[in-house]
N, C-alpha and C positions, 0 to 999 in steps of 0.2 A: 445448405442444411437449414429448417426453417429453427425458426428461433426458439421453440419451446422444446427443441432436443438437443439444444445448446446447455452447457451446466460449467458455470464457470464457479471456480474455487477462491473464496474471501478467507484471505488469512491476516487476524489480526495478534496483537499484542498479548502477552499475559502478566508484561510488567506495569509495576503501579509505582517505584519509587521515583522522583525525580533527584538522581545523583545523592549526595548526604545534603542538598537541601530541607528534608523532611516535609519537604512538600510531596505531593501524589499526581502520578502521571498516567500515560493508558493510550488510548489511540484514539482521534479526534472525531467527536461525530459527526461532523458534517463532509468528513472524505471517507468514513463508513455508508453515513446514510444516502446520501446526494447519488454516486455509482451505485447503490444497492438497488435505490428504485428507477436510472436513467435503465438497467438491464433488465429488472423483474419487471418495469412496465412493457417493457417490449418482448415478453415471454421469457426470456432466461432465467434457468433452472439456476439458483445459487444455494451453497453448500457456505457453513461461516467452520473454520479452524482457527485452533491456538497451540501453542506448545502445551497448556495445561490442560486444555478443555474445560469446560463450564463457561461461566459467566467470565470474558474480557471487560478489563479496568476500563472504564469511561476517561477520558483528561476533564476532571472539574473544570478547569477554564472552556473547555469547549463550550459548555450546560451553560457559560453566563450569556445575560442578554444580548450582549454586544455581539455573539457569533453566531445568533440564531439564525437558519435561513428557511426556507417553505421546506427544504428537504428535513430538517433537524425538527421542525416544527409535526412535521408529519412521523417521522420516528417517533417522538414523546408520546402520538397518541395513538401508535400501531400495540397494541398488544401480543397480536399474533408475533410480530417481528422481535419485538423485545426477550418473546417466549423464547422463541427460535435463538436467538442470539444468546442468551444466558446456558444454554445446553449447546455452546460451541464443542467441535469434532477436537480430540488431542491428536495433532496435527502430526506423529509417527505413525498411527493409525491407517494414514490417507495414501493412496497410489495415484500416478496420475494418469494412469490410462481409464480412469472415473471420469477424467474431466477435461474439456476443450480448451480450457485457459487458467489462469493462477492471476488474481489481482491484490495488492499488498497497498491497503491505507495504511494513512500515516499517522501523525500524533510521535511526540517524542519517545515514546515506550517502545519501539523496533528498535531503538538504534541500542539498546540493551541487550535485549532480548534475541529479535529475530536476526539481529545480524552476526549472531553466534553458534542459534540455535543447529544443531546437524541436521536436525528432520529437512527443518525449513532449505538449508543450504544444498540439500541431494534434491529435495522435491524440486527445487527452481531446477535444478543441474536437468534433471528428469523431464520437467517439461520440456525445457528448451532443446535437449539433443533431442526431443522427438518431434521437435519443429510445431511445440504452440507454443498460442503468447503468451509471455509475463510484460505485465503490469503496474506501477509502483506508483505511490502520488506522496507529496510532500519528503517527510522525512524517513519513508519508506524504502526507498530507493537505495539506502543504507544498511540494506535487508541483501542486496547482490553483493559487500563489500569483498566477503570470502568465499564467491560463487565463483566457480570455472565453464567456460567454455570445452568442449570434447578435445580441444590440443591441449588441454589444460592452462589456458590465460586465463586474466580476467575474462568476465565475461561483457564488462561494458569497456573494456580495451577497443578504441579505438571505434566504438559507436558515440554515437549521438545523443546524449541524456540532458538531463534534467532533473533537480532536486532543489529541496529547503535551499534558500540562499545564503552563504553571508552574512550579508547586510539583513536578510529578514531574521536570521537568529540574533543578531547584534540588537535589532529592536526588541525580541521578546526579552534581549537581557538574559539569556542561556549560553552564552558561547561560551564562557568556562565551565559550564553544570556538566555540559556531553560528553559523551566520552571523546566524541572525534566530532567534526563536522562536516555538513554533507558534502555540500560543494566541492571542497578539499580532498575530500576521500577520492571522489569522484575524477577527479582530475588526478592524484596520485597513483590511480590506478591505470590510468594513460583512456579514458576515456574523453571523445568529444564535447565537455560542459560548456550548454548553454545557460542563461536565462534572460526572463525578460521584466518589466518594470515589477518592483516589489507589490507582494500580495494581488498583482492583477494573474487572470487565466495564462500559461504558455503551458503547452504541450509536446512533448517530443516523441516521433516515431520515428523505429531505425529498423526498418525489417520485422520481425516477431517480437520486438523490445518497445515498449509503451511507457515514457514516462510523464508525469507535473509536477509543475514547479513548488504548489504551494496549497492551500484549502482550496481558492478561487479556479484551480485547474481539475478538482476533482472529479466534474460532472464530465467533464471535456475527454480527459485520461478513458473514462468508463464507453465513450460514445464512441472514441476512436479504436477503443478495443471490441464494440460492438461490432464496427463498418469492418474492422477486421476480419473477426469471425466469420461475416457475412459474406467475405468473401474466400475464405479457404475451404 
């Protein structure tokens, strides 16, 4: 299939609280932006959802200097993109025979929100028993926690994943703010958890299942879900 009849599905956050911190949370730019342009530069058609639709919460922390990268830098000055992102799809609205794949940035705001939400938990259900990929990067992957498989298991029961680590949420200083933590979850669910050194790229595929580990894995998640496509 060539690539610009490809339409793969971005579904982000619509929560903004961080726990009763009162602080404000959203899903991270740079595992939004980084996959948005590794597939729209390569032709893929992308569609953005939320549970609420409109404008998804940003993570202020993403926006400080410290995490800017050429991909976030380029977001700040797409307008078109910004346009399109603020007029996100309300993700009960969406079917997935629209679309060849389902990718899920991260940012702490999933593990709220989409790992509750039902739209979101039938729609993965939906892709996957029709045999396309899901894709999850950072603290997303907390987005499958009450997803089944067609026997009704988990559905990363006993596959090979990857997510937020541990040790990487111990450094942002959030492991009691989450509701759950990634890793954890992950592994409770009887899935195969890897990962690899903090905040560096690691990547996991297990069949139609695509996940990363952290910011640094986001471009990678997007590529491998590319080579994917490319080849079913």
């Amino acid at each position: 299939m060539e690539n610009q009849d490809l339409n793969v599905l971005f579904v982000l956050t619509s929560h903004d609280e961080l726990g009763n911190t009162g602080l404000k949370t959203g899903f991270w730019v740079e595992e939004f932006a980084a996959p948005y342009y590794a597939l729209a530069d390569a032709g893929v058609q992308i569609s953005i959802a939320s549970p609420k639709g409109g404008q998804p919460p940003i993570d202020p922390k993403s926006a400080l200097p410290d995490f800017q990268t050429e991909a976030t830098k380029r977001f700040d000055a797409d307008q078109a993109l910004q346009e399109k992102l603020a007029h996100s799809l309300p993700l009960h609205t969406l079917k997935q025979q629209d679309y060849d794949a389902i990718f899920y940035p991260g940012g702490h705001g999933p593990l709220w929100d989409l790992t509750n939400d039902q739209a979101s938990i039938s729609l993965i259900e939906d892709f996957w028993n029709s045999g396309k990929p899901v894709a999850a990067v950072c603290h997303a992957p907390g987005a499958l926690r009450f997803v089944k498989d067609s026997d009704g298991k988990p559905l990363v029961q006993g596959k090979k994943v990857t997510g937020f680590s541990n040790t990487e949420e111990a450094a942002v200083e959030l492991t009691d703010v989450v509701p759950f933590l990634v890793e954890d979850e992950l592994k409770n669910l009887g899935a195969d958890y890897s990962k690899g050194a903090d905040w560096s790229s690691y990547v996991l595929q297990d069949g139609k299942l695509i996940t990363g580990q952290n910011p640094a894995s986001s471009e990678e998640t997007a590529k491998a879900l590319l080579a994917l496509l490319q080849t079913t």
